[in-house]
C-alpha positions as CSV (number, residue, x, y, z in Angstrom):
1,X,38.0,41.1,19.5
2,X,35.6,39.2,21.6
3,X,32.4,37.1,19.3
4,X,28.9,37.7,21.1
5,X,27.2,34.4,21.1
6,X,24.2,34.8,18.4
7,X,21.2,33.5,19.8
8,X,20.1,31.0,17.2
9,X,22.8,28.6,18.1
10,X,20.6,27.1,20.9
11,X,17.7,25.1,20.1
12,X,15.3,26.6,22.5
13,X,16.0,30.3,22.3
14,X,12.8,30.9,20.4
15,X,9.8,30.7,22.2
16,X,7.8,31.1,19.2
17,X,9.1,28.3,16.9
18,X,7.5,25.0,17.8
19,X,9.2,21.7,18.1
20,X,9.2,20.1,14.9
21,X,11.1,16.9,16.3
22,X,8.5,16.4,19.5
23,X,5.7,16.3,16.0
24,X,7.3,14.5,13.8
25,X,7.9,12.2,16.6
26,X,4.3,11.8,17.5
27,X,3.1,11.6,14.1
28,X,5.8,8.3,13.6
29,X,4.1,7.6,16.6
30,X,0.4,7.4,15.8
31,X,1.7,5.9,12.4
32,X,2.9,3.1,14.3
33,X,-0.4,2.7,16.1
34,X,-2.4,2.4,13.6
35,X,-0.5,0.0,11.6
36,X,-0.2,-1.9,15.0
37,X,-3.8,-1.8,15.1
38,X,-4.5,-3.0,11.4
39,X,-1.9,-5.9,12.1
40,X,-4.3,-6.6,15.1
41,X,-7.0,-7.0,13.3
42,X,-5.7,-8.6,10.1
43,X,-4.7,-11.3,12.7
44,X,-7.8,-12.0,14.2
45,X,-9.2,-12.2,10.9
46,X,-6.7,-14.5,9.5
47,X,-7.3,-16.4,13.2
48,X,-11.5,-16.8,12.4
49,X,-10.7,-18.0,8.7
50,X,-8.2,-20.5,10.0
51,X,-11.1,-21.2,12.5
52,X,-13.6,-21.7,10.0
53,X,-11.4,-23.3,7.5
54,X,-11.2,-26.1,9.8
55,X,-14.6,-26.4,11.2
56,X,-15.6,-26.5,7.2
57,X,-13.1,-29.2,6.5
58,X,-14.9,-31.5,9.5
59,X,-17.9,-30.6,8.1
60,X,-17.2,-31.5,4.4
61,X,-16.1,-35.2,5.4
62,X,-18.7,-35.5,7.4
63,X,-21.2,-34.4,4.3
64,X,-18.6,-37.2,2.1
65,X,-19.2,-40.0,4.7
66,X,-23.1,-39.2,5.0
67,X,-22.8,-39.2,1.4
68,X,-22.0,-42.6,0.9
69,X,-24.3,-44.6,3.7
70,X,-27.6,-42.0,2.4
71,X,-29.9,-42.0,-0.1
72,X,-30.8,-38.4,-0.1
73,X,-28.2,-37.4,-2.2
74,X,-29.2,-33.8,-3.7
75,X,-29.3,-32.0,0.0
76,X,-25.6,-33.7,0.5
77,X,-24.6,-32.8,-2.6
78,X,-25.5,-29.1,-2.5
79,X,-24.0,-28.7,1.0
80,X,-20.8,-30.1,-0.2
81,X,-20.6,-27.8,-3.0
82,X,-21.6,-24.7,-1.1
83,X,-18.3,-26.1,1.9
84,X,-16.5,-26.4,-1.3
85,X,-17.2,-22.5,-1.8
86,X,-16.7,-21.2,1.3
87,X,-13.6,-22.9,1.8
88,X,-12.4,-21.3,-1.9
89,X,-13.2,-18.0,-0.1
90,X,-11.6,-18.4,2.9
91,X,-8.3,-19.7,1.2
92,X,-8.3,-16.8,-1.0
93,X,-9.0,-14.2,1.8
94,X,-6.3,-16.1,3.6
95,X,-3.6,-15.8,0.5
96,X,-4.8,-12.0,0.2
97,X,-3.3,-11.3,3.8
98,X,-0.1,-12.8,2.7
99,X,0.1,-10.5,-0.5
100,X,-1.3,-6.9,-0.8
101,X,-0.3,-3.7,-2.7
102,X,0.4,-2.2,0.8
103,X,3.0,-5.0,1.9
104,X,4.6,-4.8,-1.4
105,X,4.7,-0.6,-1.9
106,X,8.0,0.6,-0.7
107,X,10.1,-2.0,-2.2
108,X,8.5,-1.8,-5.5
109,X,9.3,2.2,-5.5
110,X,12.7,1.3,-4.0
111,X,13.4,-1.0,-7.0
112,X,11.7,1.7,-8.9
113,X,14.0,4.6,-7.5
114,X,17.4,3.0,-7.6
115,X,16.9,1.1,-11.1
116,X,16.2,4.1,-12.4
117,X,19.3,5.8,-10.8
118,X,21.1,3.0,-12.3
119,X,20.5,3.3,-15.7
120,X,20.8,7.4,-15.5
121,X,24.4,6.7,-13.7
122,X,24.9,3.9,-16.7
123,X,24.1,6.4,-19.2
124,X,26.3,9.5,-17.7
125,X,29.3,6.4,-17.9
126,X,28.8,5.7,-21.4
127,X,28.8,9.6,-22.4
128,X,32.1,10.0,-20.6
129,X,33.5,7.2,-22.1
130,X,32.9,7.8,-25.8
């Protein structure tokens, strides 16, 4: 007896259902984008701070040297405190690109996930052997 081919056994035979593959492809896509574009941007960021760091770094020798030859000591002083502060903030915005929740997510809920898998496998073990 001869089989009819059914007609869901191609992928296109429905011109109703729409292509879930060509969506979730462009929405991996646009992911990607925007992540690109945050990395971008996190860059240039971490690019001025370096920037500054340094130009701070001049600038707080230069305050140390004046420091030494000058009798006005209060103005030096203050500006060398408020170099000292900036550069605190710039080294800890710099260390906060290194480290965020974001980066540190989906291996903390992979850890999560298969620890916990672990243990549930550990305890099914234990009940079989007893």
């Amino acid at each position: 007896m001869p089989q009819k081919p059914s007609s869901s056994s191609s992928p296109g035979s429905e011109p109703n259902q729409p292509d879930t593959g060509a969506d979730e492809f462009q929405e991996a896509l646009s992911e990607v984008e925007r992540s690109l574009q945050a990395l971008k941007e996190r860059y240039a960021q971490v690019q001025r701070d370096r920037q500054r760091q340094a130009e701070l770094q001049q600038r707080r020798e230069q305050v140390r040297r004046e420091l030494r030859q000058s009798s006005n000591r209060q103005a030096l002083q203050a500006e060398l405190k408020q170099i000292k502060e900036q550069l605190e903030t710039i080294e800890l915005n710099l260390e906060s690109q290194l480290f965020s929740w974001g980066s540190l997510k989906e291996p903390f809920w992979q850890a999560v996930r298969f620890g916990g898998l672990g243990i549930v496998i550990g305890w099914i073990l234990k009940s079989c052997a007893s």
